[in-house]
Each structure stands twice: as structure tokens, then as C-alpha cells.
C-alpha positions, 0 to 999 in steps of 0.5 A: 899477354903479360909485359913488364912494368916501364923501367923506373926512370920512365914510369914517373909523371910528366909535367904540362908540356908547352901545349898543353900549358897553352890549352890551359890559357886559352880556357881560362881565357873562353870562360867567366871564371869570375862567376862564382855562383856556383859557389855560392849555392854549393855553399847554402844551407850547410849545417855539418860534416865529418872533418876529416872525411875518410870512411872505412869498411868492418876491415879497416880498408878505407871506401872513401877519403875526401881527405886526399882532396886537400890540394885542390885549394890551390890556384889550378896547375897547369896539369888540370884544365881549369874549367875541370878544376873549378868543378872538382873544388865544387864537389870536394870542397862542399861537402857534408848535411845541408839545409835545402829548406826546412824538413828538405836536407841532403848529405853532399859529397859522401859518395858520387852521389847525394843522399836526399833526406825528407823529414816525414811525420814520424822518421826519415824518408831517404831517397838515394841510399849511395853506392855503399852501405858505409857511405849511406849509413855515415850520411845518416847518422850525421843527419841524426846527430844534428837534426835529431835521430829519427827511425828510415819509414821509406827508401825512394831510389830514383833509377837504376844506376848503382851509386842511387841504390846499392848503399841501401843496407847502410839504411835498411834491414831487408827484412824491414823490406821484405814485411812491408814495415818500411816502403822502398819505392822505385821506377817501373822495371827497376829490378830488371834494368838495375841487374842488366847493367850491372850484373849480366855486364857487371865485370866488363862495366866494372873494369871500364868504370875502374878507368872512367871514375879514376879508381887506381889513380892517386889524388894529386894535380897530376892524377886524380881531381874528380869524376865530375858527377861528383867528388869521388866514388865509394869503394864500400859495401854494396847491396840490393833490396828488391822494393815493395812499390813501383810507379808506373805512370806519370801523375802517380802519387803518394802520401808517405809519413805526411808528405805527398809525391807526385811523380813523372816517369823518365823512362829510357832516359839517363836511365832504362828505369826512372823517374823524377817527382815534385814535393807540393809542401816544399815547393821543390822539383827533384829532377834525379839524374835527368839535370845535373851541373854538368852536359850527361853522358848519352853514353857512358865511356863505362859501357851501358845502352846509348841513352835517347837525347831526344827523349832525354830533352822531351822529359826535361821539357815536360817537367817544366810544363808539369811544375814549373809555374809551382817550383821555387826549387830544383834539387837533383840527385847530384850536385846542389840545387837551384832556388828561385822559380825564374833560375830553375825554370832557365836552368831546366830549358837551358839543359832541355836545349842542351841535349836537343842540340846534340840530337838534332844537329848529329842529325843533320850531319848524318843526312848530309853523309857525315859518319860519326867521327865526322861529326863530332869533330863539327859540332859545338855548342852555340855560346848561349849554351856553352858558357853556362858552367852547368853545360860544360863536358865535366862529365858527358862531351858534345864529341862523344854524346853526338857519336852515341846519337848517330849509334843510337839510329844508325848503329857502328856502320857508316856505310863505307864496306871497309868498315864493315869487317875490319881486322881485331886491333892486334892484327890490325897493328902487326899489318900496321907496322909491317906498312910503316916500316916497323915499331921503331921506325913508327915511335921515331915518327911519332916523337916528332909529333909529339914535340909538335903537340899532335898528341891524337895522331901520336895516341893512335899510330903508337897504339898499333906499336903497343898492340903488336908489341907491349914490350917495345919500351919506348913506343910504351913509356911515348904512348904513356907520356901522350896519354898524360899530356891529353889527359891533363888537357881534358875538360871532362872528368872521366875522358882525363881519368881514362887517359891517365888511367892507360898511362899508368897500365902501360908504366906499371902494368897490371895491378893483381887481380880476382875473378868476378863476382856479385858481392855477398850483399848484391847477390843476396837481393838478386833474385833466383831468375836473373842468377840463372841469367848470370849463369848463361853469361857464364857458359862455356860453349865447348865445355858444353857443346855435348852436354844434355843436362836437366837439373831440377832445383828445389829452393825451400824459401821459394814458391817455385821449383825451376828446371834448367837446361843446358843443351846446344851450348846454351842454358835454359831455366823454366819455372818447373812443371810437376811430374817434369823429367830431369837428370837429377834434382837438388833440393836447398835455398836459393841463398845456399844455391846462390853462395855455391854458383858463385864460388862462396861454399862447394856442393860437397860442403853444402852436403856434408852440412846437410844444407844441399840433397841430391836425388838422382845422378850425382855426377850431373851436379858435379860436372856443372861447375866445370861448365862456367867461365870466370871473369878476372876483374882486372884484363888489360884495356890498352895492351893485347888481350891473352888469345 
């Protein structure tokens, strides 16, 4: 439902209201703020970065710029909760090529992520190639210029979550890859959990991450300060390379250019497809994702499968047993790292007990009849955890990480039948106000909240307003200012961008958008199987509901030929059979057939340039394009859906 943008006068930023300074003050009062070890480590071992710091994709448009952060020297305002602020100078301020020890180095803060380099016998073993190819390949050539240039022998991507592997082509020619000449090692089921996420519900993660990493916000006190997980997420080029190894069980090895692995799976922990491994010359343990400066998303507010908190614990505590009487360092595939055994070996059990507790006490309460948000609202972390910095909600929150626990064993339902089959929000919210005595009787009410700083029961009660009515202004511009003031007050990076991020769609409306698609250089390393998975996301159902259609494909780059189906509304690939019957049979490449589902080149382009033939009905091939949903990247997430 399209609405208008706020008039101008009401679409400006707010300050901190007296409660929220308030909240402020009373942090800065629970926490050691004198602490500044932290600092300290972030600071060891630094040799080099690019001043300034803004990378730009082949057409100029800038991917990532650390340049935009320089306000975050000051004293934290009280627009910022101050425990978020500390960790957002952690991650911007420190940032470049640093010496973790002597052959060990990492690149901070060029991307959400790190970027890990290893000095092999012969060239660079890189572990983590970042989101973007411009990112990665900035990393790279910094390192080369200060310690010498050296040739990529091996790419280690350590799970499935893009910001560790979707840089690759910023390191690697595929064809590199694809011979053997160079070894891209990854976790077990790597491939079919890195597409799942993000490609099957790539644009419905992609709309979310745009709100949870703070994408549309500008940088400033009251906008964008961090994602928490690091300083920012590149904007660049993205791609996959299929990897050419996989470990699949824990006490796996490997020698790579002199160097030895030893690997522990982590399996279904942060992510679907991980693992953590131990460098026996370094005396150093690289526990990924698994550990990081900050409490872990057991979900994520972006959308991905409720994460095991309990397996998450257990694999932190196996580490210990497995290396821990041989560590001397701790490094991870964010932030900076630990050194010395007796800090390492307390950080890890401390993390260990962090994610127990959420798990077992989510648990308890649940026994007792609690339902989730019950429950989020009585759990708090004991003081030996909560006042380690590296436990704070910067990223993941007690709150929403015990709703992910009690999901993840009990599902949505709490028991209570009128939770069962609850109306859509629109319709909710026109029955909503029809109780309440209409829109403006219910913003009249929720001024007088807001002015007493109950900014939840304002953000609820004005969202039924907005969804019945985006364009009723001063339920919209009270909803936005409400969203601001509980974003300033957040602790956690993404929970404060999601906020600021509804205020500015609901003052600016709706930024210009596209539909959806893999990027060129994803969708080249997609393999053939999990395009056609992307197609059935993609079906439309009534334009198919009569449609029997059997396409053979024919891809002259592939050993096998496919048959799909579309029949009851649902498409079908099998790996062809000879002599098999189909309605007609196409005969291409898989990139050509890849470009042409996605929209890149038509069918009548690919057979005038002689790329694409056709045996059998044309027709049927012509009518496929009309088969498919589109996706627009940029749908409303808190006012109404179109119908």
C-alpha cells in the first residue's frame, strides 16, 4: 500500500528524551567502563591500513567507507547507549592488517568481518574471504604490500554465512578452483547450507539484513554506529566457488604449503555448516563465529533457523578439552583475539556458560507454563557473566535468544487457542481501533505514554494505527519518533538499526527499488540443482495450476541432462533418463540457461546468437517465463503489505 513520505518538519531526527537520557546514565553506572582491555587487544600487533578507509566497486559507487565513522571519537551522546558505543569504537577505530604472531595476520575491519592470512611455505592460505570481492581483494594487496607479495595457495572458508565466503573473487580465479591449483576447504554440506540461506530466502534475508546491519541509515549519533559483529557490512561484489575439499569429522587434519590443521566440526551451531580448527605451530585455536566479543544471535532478526544454544555450549566446551592445555592464543573470525592460555581458556568457558544459561533457564520456565515472551521478560544474566564486556547483547540479546530457545523445542504456539489462528496484522488492526474508538482517539492515548517514556506500549497500540491507516500522520510521524527513542536506548547493534531503520520508512516512505536476483557472480557458482530450487521458490501457482509442462535441458558444460517438470502447481528437476519423453528439449550451457531464468538475456536473444536450440514445441519455452514470481527487494516491513 503505497503512502506518502512525513511532512518535512516532522521527518527530522529527534533528541534523547529524558528517559532515555536517563537509561543512558544508568549504564554507564552498571558497567566498568574503566576497562580498557579490550582496547588494548584491539590495538596489538597493528602494522598497516588504507587512511582513508572507503573502497569503491568498477563503477565508482563507493561498498564500504570507515571514513563516515570519524565522529565516533567523541564522548558517547546520549542518543547511543553507551555500552553499544564502546563496542562501535572498538570495531571502527581498529581497524587495517595486524600481527596476531609471526606467520599469523588478520585484516580488521575491512568488512563485517575479518579476513585471516596465514604465511604458508610458498603463498597466503586466506581463511575468510569477506562479503565482497572489494573488500577481500583491499585486504589482500594491503597485506602484500607490507609483508611481501605472495601468490593465494588455499581459501578456508569456515561456514556458511556469506560475510566468510562471498568475497572469494576478490582472491581467487574459479578456474584456479575449479583445476585444483589452488585448495578451497569448507565444512561438510557447506554448499547446500550457504545457498539455503541465502539464495532459496535470499530476498526476504536481504530485505531484513537491510534493517538489522543499518544499511539505509547515514552514520551519525543518531543513525548509524555499528552492527556490533563488526565495524559495517560491505556493499560490494559478491560471488561463490564451489570448494574442491571438505572435512567431515571432527580430528580431521591437513598440511597445507607447511602448515597443519586440525579441525573440530560445529555442526548446527551458529551455522548449519562449520567448523572451528587449531594451528599446532602457532599454538593458536580459530574458533570462527563459535566465540566472538559480544552474546550471538540464537536467531537472527535478519531470518535464518533457530540456531542450538545448547549444542552451541557443548561445542565451545569440547574446544577446551580438545586444545586448550596447547593454546596460547584464541583468534576468531571477528573482532580481535585473545592471547595467553589462562584469558583464553576463561573467555571460552565464560561464552560456554553464556549460551548454557539462556538454554537451560528458557528451559525451566517453559516447564513451569511460562510462553515465550514470558519468559524473556524474567531472564537475566547472573553478574559473573553479564559484566564481561564480550557477553553483552551488542549483537545477540538474553530477550530475544531465549524466544529462539523456547521456538526452537516448542515452535510458535504457547498452548493458549487464541494464539492459534490470530488474524493478519492489517485486519488485526482495523478491529483493533474500531475497539478503541478509532485512530485518533488511540494516538491521543499513546502521547500520553510516550511523554511517561512507555515507549513499548506506544510502539505497539500505534502500529495497529499505521497498519490500518499509513497515512494517518500523527500516528506515523508518533510511531516514527517512538522507534527512535527505543532505538537510541538499545544495547544491541542490530535491535537499535531495526528500530531507526522503521522510523526512517515510516518519515521517508519507501526507498526506489528492483526485483530480486543472485548477483552475476553468485549465480555463476550456483550449482545447476539449486537454480532449479530457486525456480520453484518462484512458481506462481495459478499461472500453473493447468499447466503439464516437460522441459528437457541439455546443458553442453554439464555431464548430466535434467528433465523438469511443472504439474499441480509445483516444479519438478530430475536428472534425465535416456529415451525420456518431454514437451521440448533446449539444448545451451548452464551459465546461458542460468543468465536467461534470471532475466540477464531472453530466449529469442540467446537463439538468434545461436547460444540456445530448440527441438520440440516452442511454445512450451515461451510460456515459461510467465510461470515465475518476481521478488521487489524493497517491500514495506512496517506498514501494510500490497494485498
Amino acid at each position: 500500500m503505497p503512502y506518502h513520505p512525513l511532512p518535512k518538519a516532522l521527518r527530522a531526527a529527534k533528541p534523547a528524551s529524558e528517559h532515555t537520557q536517563n537509561a543512558q546514565a544508568n549504564v554507564r553506572e552498571q558497567l566498568n567502563f574503566a576497562d580498557r582491555q579490550s582496547f588494548a587487544d584491539a590495538r596489538r600487533g597493528f602494522i598497516a591500513t588504507l587512511e582513508p578507509l572507503t573502497l569503491h566497486r568498477d563503477n565508482g559507487q563507493v561498498s564500504y567507507d570507515l571514513a563516515r565513522m570519524s565522529f565516533l571519537d567523541d564522548e558517547a551522546p546520549d542518543t547511543v547507549n553507551p555500552s553499544l558505543w564502546r563496542q562501535a569504537q572498538l570495531n571502527a577505530k581498529h581497524h587495517g592488517l595486524y600481527e596476531v604472531c609471526d606467520g599469523l595476520y588478520q585484516v580488521r575491519s575491512f568488512d563485517i568481518a575479518n579476513m585471516t592470512l596465514i604465511r604458508g611455505n610458498s603463498g597466503w592460505i586466506v581463511i575468510d574471504p569477506l562479503t565482497s570481492s572489494e573488500s577481500s581483494a583491499a585486504a589482500l594487496q594491503l597485506a602484500n604490500q607490507h609483508l611481501g607479495e605472495r601468490p593465494v595457495v588455499a581459501v578456508i572458508h569456515t561456514h556458511s554465512h556469506a560475510d566468510h565466503f562471498a568475497g572469494v573473487l576478490g582472491v581467487l580465479n574459479p578456474a584456479d578452483a575449479a583445476s585444483g591449483k589452488v585448495a578451497v576447504i569448507a565444512p561438510k554440506d557447506f554448499v547446500k547450507e550457504s545457498l539455503n540461506e541465502n539464495v532459496l530466502a535470499g530476498n526476504a534475508m536481504a530485505r531484513r539484513s537491510t534493517y538489522m546491519y543499518g544499511n539505509l541509515l547515514p552514520p551519525s549519533p543518531t543513525g548509524y554506529v555499528t552492527t556490533g559483529l563488526g565495524a559495517a557490512l560491505s556493499m560490494g561484489t559478491t560471488g561463490f566457488i564451489v570448494p574442491n575439499d571438505f572435512v567431515y569429522e571432527t580430528g580431521e587434519t591437513r598440511s597445507i604449503d607447511g602448515i597443519e590443521f586440525e579441525f573440530q566440526m560445529t555442526m548446527g551451531t551458529e551455522a548449519p555448516s562449520e567448523f572451528v580448527f587449531y594451528l599446532p605451530q602457532f599454538k593458536a585455536l580459530c574458533m570462527s563465529e563459535i566465540t566472538s566479543h559480544h552474546l550471538h544471535n540464537v536467531y537472527t532478526p535478519r531470518g535464518a533457523q533457530v540456531r542450538d544454544a545448547l549444542a552451541w555450549a557443548a561445542q565451545i566446551n569440547e574446544s577446551v578439552e580438545l586444545f586448550g592445555d596447547r593454546l596460547e592464543i584464541q583468534f576468531a573470525c571477528h573482532h580481535w583475539p585473545i592471547w595467553g592460555r589462562a584469558a583464553a581458556i576463561e573467555y571460552l568457558q565464560s561464552q560456554r556458560d553464556l549460551y548454557k544459561y539462556i538454554h537451560d533457564q528458557t528451559l525451566r520456565l517453559a516447564n513451569k507454563g511460562y510462553n515465550k515472551e514470558e519468559i524473556a521478560e524474567r531472564i537475566t544474566l547472573p553478574k559473573s557473566l553479564s559484566e564481561k564486556f564480550y557477553n553483552r547483547d551488542y549483537y545477540g540479546t538474553v530477550h530475544h535468544n531465549s524466544r529462539a530457545v523456547y521456538v526452537k523445542y516448542l515452535g510458535f504456539f504457547d498452548g493458549n487457542p487464541a494464539n492459534l489462528y490470530p488474524l493478519p496484522p492489517t485486519e488485526q488492526a482495523v478491529r483493533y481501533l474500531d475497539f478503541m474508538g478509532g485512530a485518533d482517539a488511540v494516538v491521543d492515548k499513546a502521547k500520553k505514554y510516550y511523554t511517561a517514556g512507555d515507549y513499548r506500549w506506544v510502539a505497539e497500540v500505534l502500529n495497529h494505527v499505521v497498519m490500518a491507516d499509513p497515512e494517518h500522520i500523527p500516528g506515523r510521524a508518533l510511531l516514527a519518533d517512538t522507534y527512535e527513542q527505543l532505538g537510541y536506548q538499545c544495547e544491541s547493534a542490530p535491535w537499535r538499526n531495526f528500530y531507526l531503520c522503521g522510523a526512517l520508512e515510516l518519515r521517508e516512505g519507501l526507498p526506489e527499488t528492483r526485483n530480486y536476483a543472485a548477483s552475476p557472480g553468485m549465480a555463476a557458482g550456483i550449482p545447476i540443482e539449486n537454480i532449479f530450487q530457486v525456480m520453484a521458490v518462484r512458481l506462481l501457482p495459478e499461472h500453473a495450476a493447468d499447466q503439464d509442462l516437460r522441459l528437457l535441458l541439455h546443458f553442453s558444460d554439464l555431464e548430466n541432462d535434467y528433465l523438469l517438470q511443472i504439474k499441480n502447481s509445483v516444479l519438478h528437476y530430475f536428472v534425465a533418463k535416456s529415451g525420456v519423453g518431454s514437451d521440448a528439449q533446449l539444448s545451451l550451457t548452464s551459465a546461458h540457461f542460468k543468465q536467461m531464468i534470471m532475466g540477464q538475456v531472453g530466449a529469442a536473444e540467446l537463439i538468434e546468437q545461436q547460444h540456445l536450440t530448440v527441438d520440440g514445441d516452442v511454445n512450451a519455452l515461451l510460456q515459461l517465463g510467465s510461470l515465475f514470481d518476481q521478488f521487489p527487494r524493497r517491500y514495506p516491513l512496517v506498514t501494510p503489505r500490497d494485498p
